[in-house]
Predicted model as a PDB file, atoms N, CA, C, CB and O in Angstrom, pLDDT in the B-factor column:
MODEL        1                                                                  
ATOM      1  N   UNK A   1     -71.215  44.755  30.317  1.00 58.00           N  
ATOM      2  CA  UNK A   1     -72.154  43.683  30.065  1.00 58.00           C  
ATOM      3  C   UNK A   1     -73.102  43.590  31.250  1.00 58.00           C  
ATOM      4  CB  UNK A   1     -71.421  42.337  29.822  1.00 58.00           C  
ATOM      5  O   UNK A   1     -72.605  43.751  32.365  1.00 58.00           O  
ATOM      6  N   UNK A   2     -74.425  43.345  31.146  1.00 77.00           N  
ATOM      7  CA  UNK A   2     -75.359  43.471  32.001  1.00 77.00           C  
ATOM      8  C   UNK A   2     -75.322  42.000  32.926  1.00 77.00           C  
ATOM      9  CB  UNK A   2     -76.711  43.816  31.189  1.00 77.00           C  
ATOM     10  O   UNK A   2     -74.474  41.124  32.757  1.00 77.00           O  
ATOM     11  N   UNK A   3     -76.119  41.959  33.647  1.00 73.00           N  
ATOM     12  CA  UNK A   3     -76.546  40.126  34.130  1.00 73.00           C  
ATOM     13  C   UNK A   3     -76.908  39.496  33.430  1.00 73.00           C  
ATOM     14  CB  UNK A   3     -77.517  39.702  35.012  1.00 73.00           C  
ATOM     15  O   UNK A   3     -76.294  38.507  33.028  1.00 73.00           O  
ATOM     16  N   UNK A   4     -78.276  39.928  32.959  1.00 79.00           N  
ATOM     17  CA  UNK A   4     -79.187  39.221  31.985  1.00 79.00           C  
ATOM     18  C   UNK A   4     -77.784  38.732  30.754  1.00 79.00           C  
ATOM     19  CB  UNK A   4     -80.692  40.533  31.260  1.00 79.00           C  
ATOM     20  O   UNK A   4     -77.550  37.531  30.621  1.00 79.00           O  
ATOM     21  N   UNK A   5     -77.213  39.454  30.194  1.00 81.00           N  
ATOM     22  CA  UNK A   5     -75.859  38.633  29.541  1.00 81.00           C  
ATOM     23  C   UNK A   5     -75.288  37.922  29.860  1.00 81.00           C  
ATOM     24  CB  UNK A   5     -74.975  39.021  29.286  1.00 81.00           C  
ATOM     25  O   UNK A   5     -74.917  37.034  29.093  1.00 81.00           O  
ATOM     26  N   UNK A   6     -75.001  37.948  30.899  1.00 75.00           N  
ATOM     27  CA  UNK A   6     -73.782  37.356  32.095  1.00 75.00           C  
ATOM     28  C   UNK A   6     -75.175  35.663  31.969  1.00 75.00           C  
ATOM     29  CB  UNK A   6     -73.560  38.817  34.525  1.00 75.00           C  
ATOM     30  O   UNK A   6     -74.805  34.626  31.417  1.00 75.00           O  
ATOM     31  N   UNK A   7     -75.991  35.739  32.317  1.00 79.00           N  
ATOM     32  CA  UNK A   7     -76.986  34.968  32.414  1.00 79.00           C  
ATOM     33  C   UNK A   7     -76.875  33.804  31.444  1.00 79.00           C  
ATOM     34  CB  UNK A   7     -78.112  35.716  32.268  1.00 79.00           C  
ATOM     35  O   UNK A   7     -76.518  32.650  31.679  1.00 79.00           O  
ATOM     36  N   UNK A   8     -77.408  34.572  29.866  1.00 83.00           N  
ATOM     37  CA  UNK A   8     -76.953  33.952  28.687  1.00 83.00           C  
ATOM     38  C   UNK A   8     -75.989  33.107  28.610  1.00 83.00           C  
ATOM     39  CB  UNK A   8     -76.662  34.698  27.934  1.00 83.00           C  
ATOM     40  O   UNK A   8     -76.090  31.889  28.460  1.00 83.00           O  
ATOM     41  N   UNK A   9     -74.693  33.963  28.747  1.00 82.00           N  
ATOM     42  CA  UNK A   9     -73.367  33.536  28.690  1.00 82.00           C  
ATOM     43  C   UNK A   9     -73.129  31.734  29.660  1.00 82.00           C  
ATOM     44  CB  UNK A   9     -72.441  35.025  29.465  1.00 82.00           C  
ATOM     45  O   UNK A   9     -72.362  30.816  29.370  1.00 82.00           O  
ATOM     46  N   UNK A  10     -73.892  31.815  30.532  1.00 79.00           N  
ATOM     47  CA  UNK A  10     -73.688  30.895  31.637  1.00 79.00           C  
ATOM     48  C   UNK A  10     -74.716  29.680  31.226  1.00 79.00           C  
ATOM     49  CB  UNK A  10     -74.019  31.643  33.184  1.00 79.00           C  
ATOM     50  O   UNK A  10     -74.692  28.539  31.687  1.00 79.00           O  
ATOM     51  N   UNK A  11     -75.652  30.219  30.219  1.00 83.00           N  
ATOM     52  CA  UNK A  11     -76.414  28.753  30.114  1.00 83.00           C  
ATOM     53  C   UNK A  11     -76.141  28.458  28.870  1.00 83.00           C  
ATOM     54  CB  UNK A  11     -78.039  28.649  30.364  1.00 83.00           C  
ATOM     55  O   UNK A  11     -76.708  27.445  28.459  1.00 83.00           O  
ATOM     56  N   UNK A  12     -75.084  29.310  27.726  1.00 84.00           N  
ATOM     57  CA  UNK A  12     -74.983  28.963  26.732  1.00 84.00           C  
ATOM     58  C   UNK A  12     -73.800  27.792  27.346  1.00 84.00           C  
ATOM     59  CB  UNK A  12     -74.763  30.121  25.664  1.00 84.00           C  
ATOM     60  O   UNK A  12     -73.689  26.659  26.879  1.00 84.00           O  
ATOM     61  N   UNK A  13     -73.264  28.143  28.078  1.00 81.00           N  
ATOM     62  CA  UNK A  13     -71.645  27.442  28.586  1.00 81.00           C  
ATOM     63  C   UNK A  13     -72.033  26.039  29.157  1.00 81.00           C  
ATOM     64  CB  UNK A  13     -70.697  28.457  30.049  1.00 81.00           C  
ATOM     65  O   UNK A  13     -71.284  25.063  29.195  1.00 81.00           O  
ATOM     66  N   UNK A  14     -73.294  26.097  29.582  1.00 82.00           N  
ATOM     67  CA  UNK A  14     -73.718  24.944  30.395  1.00 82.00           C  
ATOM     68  C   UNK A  14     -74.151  24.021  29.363  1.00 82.00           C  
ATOM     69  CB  UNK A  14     -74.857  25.248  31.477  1.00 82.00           C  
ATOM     70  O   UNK A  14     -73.990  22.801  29.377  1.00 82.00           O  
ATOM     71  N   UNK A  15     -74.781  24.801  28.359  1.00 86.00           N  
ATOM     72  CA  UNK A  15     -75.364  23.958  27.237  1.00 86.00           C  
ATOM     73  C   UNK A  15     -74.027  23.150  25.951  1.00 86.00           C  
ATOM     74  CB  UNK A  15     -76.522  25.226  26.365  1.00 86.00           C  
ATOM     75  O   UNK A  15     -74.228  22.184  25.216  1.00 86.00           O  
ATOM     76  N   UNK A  16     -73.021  23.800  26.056  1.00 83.00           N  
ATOM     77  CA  UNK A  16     -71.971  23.296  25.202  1.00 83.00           C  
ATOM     78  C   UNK A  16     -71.148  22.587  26.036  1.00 83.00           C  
ATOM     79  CB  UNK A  16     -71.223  24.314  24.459  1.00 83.00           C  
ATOM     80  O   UNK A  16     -70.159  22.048  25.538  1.00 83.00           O  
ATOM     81  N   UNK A  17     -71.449  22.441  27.663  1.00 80.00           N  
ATOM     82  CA  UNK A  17     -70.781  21.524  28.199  1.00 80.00           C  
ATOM     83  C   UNK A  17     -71.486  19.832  28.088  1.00 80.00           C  
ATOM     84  CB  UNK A  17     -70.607  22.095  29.598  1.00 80.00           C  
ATOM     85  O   UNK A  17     -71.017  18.700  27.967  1.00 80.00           O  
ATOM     86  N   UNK A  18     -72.746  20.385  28.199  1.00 83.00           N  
ATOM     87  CA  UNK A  18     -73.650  19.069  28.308  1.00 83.00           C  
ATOM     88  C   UNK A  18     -73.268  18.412  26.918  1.00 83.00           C  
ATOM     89  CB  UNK A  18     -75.478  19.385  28.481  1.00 83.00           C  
ATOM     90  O   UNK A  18     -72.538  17.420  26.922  1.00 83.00           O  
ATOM     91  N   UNK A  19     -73.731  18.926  25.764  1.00 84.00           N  
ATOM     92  CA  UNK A  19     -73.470  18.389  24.390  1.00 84.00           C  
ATOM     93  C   UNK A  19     -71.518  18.114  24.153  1.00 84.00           C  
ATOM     94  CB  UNK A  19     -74.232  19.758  23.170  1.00 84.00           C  
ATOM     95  O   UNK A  19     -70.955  17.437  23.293  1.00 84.00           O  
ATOM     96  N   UNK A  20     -71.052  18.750  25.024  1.00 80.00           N  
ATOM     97  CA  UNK A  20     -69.910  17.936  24.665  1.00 80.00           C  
ATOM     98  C   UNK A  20     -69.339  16.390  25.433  1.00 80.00           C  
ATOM     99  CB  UNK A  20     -68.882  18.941  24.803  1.00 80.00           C  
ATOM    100  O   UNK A  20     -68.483  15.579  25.080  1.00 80.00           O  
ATOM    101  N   UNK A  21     -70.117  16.442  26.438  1.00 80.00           N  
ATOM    102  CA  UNK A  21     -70.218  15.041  27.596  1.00 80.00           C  
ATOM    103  C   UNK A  21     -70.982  14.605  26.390  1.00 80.00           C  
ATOM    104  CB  UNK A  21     -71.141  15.069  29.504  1.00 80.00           C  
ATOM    105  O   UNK A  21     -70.207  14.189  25.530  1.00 80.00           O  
ATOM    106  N   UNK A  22     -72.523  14.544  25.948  1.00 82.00           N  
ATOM    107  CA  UNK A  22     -72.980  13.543  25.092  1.00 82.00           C  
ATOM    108  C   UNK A  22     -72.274  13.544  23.777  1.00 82.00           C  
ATOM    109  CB  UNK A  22     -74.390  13.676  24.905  1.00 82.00           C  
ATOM    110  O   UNK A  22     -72.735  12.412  23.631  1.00 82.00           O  
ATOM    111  N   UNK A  23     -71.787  13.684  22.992  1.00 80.00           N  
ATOM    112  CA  UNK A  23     -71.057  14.034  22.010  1.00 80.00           C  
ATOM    113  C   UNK A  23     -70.178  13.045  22.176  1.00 80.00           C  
ATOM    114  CB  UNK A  23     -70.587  15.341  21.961  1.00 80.00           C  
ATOM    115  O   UNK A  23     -70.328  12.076  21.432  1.00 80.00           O  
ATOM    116  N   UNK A  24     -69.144  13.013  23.083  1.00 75.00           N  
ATOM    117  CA  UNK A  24     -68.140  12.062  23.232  1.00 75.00           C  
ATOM    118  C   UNK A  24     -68.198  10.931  24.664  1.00 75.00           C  
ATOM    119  CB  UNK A  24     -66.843  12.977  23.236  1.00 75.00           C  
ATOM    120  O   UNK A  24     -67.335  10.485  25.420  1.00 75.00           O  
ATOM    121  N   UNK A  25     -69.835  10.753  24.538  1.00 74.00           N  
ATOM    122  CA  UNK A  25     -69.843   9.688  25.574  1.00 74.00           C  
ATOM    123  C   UNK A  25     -68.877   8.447  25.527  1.00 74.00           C  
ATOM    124  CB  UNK A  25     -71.148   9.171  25.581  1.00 74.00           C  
ATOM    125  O   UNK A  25     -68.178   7.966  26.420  1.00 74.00           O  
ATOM    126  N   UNK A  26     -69.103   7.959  23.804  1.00 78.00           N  
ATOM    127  CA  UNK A  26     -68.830   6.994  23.466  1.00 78.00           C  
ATOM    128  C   UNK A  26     -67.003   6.955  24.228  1.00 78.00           C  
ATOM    129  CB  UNK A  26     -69.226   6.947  21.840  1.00 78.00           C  
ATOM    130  O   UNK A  26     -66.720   6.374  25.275  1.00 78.00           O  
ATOM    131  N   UNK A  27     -65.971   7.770  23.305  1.00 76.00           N  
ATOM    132  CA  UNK A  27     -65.090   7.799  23.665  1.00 76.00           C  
ATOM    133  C   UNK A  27     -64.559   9.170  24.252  1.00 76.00           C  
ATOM    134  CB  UNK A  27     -64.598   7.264  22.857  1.00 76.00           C  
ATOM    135  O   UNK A  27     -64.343  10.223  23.651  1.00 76.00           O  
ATOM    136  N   UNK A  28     -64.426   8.900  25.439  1.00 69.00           N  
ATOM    137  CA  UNK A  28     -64.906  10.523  26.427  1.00 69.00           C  
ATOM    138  C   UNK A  28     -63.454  11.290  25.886  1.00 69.00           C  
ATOM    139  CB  UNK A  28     -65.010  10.346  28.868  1.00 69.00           C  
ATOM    140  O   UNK A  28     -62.464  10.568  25.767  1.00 69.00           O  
ATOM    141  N   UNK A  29     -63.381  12.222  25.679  1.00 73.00           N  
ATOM    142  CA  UNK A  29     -62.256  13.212  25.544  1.00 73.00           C  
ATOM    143  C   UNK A  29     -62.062  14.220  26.128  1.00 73.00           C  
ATOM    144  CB  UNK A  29     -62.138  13.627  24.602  1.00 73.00           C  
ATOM    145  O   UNK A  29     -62.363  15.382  25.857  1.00 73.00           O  
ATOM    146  N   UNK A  30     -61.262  13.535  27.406  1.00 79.00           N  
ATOM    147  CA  UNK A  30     -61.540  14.229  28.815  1.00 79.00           C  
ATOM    148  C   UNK A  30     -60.420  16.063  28.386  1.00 79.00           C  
ATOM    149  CB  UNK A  30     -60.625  12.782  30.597  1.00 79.00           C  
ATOM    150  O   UNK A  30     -59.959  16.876  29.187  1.00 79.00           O  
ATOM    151  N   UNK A  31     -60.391  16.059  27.490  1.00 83.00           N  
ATOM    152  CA  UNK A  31     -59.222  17.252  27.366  1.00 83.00           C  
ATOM    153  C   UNK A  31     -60.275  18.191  26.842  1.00 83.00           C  
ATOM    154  CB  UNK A  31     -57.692  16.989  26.206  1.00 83.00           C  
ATOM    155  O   UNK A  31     -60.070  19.391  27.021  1.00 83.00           O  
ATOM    156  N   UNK A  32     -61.607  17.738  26.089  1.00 78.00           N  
ATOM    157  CA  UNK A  32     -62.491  18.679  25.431  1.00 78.00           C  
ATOM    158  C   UNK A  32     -63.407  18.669  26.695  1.00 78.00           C  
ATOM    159  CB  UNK A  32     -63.187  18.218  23.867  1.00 78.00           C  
ATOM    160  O   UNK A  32     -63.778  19.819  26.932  1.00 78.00           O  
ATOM    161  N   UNK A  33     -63.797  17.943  27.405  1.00 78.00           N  
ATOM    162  CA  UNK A  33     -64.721  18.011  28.433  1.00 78.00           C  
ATOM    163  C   UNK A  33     -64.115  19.117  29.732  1.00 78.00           C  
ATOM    164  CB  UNK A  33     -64.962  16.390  28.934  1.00 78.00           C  
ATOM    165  O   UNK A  33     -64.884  19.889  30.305  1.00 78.00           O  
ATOM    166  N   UNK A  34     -62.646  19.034  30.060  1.00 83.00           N  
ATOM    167  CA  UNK A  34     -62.362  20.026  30.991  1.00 83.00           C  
ATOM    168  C   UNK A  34     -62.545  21.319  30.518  1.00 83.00           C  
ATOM    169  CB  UNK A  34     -61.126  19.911  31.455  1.00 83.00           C  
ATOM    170  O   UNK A  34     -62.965  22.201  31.267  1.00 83.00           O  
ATOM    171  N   UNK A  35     -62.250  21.541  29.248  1.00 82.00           N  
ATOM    172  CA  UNK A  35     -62.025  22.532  27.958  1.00 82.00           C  
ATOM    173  C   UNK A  35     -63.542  23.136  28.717  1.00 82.00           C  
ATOM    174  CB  UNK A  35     -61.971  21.727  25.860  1.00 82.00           C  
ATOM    175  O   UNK A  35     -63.681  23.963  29.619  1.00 82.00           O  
ATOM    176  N   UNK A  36     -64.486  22.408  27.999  1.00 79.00           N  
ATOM    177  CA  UNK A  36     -65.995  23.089  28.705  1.00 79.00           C  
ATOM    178  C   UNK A  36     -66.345  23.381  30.139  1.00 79.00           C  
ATOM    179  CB  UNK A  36     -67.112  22.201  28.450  1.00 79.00           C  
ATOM    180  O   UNK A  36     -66.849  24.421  30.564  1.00 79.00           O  
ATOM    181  N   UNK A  37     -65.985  22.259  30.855  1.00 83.00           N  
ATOM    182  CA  UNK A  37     -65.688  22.638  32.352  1.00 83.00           C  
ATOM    183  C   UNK A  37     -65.839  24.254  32.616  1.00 83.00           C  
ATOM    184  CB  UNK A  37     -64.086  22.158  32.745  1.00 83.00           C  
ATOM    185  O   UNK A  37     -66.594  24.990  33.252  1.00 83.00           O  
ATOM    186  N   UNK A  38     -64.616  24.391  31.710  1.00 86.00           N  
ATOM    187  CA  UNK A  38     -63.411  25.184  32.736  1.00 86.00           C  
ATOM    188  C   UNK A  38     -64.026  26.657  32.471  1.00 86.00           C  
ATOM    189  CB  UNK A  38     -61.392  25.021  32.144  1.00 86.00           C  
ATOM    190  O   UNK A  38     -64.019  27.625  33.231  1.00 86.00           O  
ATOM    191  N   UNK A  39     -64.643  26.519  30.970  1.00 83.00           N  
ATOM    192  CA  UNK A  39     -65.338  27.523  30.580  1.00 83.00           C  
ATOM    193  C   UNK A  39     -67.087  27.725  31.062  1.00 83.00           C  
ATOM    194  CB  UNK A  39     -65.115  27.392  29.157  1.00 83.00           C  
ATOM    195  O   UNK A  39     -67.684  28.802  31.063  1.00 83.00           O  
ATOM    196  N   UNK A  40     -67.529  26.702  31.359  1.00 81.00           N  
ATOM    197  CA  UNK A  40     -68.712  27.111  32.073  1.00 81.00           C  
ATOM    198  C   UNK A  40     -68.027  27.876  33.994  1.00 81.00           C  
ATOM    199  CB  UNK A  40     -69.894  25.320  32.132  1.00 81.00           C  
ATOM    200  O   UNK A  40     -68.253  28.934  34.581  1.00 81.00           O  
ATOM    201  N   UNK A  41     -67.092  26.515  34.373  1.00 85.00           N  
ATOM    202  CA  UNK A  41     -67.112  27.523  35.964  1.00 85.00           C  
ATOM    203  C   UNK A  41     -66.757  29.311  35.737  1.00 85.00           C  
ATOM    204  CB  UNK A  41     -65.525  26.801  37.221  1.00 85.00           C  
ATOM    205  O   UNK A  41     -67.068  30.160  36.572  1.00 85.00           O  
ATOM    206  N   UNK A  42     -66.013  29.620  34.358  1.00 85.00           N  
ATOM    207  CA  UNK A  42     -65.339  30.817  34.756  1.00 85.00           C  
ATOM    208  C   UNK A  42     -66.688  31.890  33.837  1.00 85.00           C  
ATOM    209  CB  UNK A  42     -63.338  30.869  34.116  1.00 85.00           C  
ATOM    210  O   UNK A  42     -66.547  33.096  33.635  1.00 85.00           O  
ATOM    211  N   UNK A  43     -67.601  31.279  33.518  1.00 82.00           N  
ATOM    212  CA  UNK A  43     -68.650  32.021  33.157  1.00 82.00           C  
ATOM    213  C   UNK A  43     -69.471  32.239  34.401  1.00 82.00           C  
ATOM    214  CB  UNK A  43     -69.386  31.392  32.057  1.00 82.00           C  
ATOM    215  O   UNK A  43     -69.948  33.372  34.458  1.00 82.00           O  
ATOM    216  N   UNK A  44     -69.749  31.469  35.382  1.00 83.00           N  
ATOM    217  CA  UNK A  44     -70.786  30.995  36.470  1.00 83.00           C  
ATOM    218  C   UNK A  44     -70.148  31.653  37.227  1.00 83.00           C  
ATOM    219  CB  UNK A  44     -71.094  29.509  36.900  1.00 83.00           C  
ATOM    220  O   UNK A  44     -70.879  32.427  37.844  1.00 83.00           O  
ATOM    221  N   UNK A  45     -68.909  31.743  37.542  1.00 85.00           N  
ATOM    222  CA  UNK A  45     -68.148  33.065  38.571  1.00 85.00           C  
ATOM    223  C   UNK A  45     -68.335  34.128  37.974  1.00 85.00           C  
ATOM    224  CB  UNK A  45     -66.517  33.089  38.863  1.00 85.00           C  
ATOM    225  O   UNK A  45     -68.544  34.895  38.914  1.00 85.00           O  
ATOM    226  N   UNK A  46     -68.418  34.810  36.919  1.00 84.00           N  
ATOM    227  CA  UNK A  46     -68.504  36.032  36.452  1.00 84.00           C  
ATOM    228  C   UNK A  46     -70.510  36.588  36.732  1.00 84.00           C  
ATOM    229  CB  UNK A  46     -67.818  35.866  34.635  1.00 84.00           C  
ATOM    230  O   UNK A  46     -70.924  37.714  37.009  1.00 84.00           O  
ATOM    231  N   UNK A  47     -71.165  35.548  36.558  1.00 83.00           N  
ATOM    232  CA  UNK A  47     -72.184  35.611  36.383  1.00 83.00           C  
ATOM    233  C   UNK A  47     -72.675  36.229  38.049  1.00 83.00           C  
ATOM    234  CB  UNK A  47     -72.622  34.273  35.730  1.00 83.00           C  
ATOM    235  O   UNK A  47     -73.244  37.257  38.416  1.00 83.00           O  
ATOM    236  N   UNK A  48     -72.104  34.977  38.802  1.00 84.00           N  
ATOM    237  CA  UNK A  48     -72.383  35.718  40.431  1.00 84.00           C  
ATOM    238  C   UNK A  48     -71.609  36.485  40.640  1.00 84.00           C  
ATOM    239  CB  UNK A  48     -72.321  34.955  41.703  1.00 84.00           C  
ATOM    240  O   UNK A  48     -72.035  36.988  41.679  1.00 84.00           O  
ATOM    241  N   UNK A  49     -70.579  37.060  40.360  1.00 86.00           N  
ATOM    242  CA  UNK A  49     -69.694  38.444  40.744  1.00 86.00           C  
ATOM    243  C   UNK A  49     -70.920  39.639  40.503  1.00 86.00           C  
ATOM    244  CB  UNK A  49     -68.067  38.734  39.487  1.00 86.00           C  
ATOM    245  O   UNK A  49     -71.429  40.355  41.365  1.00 86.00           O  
ATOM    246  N   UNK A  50     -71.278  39.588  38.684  1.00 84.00           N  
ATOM    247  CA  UNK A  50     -72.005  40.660  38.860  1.00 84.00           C  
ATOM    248  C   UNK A  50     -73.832  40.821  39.354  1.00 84.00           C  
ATOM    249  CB  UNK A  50     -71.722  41.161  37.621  1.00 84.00           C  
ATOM    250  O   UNK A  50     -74.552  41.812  39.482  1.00 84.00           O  
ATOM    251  N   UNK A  51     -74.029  39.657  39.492  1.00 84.00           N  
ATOM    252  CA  UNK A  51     -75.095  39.602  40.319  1.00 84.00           C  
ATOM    253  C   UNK A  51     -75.059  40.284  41.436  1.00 84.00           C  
ATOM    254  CB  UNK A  51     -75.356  38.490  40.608  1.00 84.00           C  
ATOM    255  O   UNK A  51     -75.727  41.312  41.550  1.00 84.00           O  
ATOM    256  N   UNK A  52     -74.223  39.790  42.494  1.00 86.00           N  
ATOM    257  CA  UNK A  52     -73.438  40.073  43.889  1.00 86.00           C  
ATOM    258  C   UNK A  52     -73.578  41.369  43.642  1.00 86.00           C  
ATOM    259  CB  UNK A  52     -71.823  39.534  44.198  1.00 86.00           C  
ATOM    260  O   UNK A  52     -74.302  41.922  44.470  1.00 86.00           O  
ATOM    261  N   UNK A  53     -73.020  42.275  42.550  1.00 85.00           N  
ATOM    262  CA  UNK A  53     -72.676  43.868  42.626  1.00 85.00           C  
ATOM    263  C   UNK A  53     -74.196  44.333  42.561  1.00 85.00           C  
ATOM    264  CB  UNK A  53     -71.577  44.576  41.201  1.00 85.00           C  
ATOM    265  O   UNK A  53     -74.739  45.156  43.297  1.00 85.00           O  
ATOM    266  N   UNK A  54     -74.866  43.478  41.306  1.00 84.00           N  
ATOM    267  CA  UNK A  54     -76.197  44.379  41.518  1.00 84.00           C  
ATOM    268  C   UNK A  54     -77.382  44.401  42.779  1.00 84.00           C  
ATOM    269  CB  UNK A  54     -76.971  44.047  40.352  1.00 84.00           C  
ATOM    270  O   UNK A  54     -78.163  45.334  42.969  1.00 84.00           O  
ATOM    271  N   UNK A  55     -77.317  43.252  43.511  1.00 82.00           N  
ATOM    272  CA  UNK A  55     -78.420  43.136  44.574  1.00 82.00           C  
ATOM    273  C   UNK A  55     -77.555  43.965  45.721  1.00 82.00           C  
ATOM    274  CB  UNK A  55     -78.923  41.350  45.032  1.00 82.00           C  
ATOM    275  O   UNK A  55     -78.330  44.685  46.351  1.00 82.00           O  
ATOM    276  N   UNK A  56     -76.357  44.070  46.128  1.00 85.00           N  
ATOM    277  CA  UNK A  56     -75.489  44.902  46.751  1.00 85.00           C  
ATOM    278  C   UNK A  56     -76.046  46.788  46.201  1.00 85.00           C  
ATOM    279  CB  UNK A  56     -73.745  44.279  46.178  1.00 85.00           C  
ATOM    280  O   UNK A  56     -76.603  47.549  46.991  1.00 85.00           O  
ATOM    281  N   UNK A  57     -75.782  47.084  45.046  1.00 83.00           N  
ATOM    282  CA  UNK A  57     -76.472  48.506  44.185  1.00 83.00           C  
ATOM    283  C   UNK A  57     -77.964  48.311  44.871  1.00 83.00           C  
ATOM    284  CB  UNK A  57     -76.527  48.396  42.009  1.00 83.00           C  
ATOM    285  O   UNK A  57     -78.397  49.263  45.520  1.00 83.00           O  
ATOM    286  N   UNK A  58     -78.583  47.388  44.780  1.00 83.00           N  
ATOM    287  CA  UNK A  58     -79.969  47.533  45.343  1.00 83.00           C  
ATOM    288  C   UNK A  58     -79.863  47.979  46.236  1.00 83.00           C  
ATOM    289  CB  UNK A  58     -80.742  46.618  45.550  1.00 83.00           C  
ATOM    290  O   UNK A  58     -79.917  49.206  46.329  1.00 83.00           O  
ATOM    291  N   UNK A  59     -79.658  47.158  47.327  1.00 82.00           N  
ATOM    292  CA  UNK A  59     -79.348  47.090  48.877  1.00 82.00           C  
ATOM    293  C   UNK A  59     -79.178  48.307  49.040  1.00 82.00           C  
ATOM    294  CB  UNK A  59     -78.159  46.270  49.443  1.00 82.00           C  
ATOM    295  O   UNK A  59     -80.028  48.960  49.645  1.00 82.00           O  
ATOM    296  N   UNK A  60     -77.870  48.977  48.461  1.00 80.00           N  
ATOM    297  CA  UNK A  60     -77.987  49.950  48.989  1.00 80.00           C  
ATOM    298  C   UNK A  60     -78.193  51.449  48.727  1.00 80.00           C  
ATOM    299  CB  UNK A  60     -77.332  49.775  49.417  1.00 80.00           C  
ATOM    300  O   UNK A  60     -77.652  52.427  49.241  1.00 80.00           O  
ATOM    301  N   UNK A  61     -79.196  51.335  47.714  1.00 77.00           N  
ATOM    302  CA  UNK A  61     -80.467  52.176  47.260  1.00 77.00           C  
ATOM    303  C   UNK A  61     -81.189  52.340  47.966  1.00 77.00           C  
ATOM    304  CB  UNK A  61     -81.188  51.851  46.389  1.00 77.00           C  
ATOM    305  O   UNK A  61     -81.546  53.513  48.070  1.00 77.00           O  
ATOM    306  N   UNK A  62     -81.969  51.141  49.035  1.00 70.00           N  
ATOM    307  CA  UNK A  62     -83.212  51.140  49.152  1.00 70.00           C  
ATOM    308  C   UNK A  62     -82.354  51.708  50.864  1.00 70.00           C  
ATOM    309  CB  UNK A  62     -84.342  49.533  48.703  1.00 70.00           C  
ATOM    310  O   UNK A  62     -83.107  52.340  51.604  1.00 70.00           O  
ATOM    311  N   UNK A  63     -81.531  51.574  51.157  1.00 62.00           N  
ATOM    312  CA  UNK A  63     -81.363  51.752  52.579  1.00 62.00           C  
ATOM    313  C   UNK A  63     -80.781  54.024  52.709  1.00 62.00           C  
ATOM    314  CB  UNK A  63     -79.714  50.155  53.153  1.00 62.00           C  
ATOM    315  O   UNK A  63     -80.556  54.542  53.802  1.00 62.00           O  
TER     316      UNK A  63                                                      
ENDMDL                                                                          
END                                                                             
């Protein structure tokens, strides 16, 4: 999977976290809200892991 995926992946995660905070403002359902949490942080770590690898591949191309 590329970044630009990895990318996707991380704002789709961000976006089903937000709508699930408004979704259950009323009566918060903190078990569906960690649920998204947990799945946006472990998208957002994957996302900078392979970032990290590619500006690193740059780096050390250009040197």
């Amino acid at each position: 999977m590329d970044i630009y995926q990895r990318k996707i992946q991380v704002e789709s995660a961000k976006e089903v976290l937000l709508e699930t905070i408004l979704k259950n403002k009323e009566n918060l359902d903190t078990n569906m809200i960690a649920k998204a949490i947990k799945e946006f942080v472990k998208n957002h770590e994957k996302y900078n892991m392979e970032k990290k690898k590619c500006l690193d591949l740059i780096s050390d191309t250009r040197n």
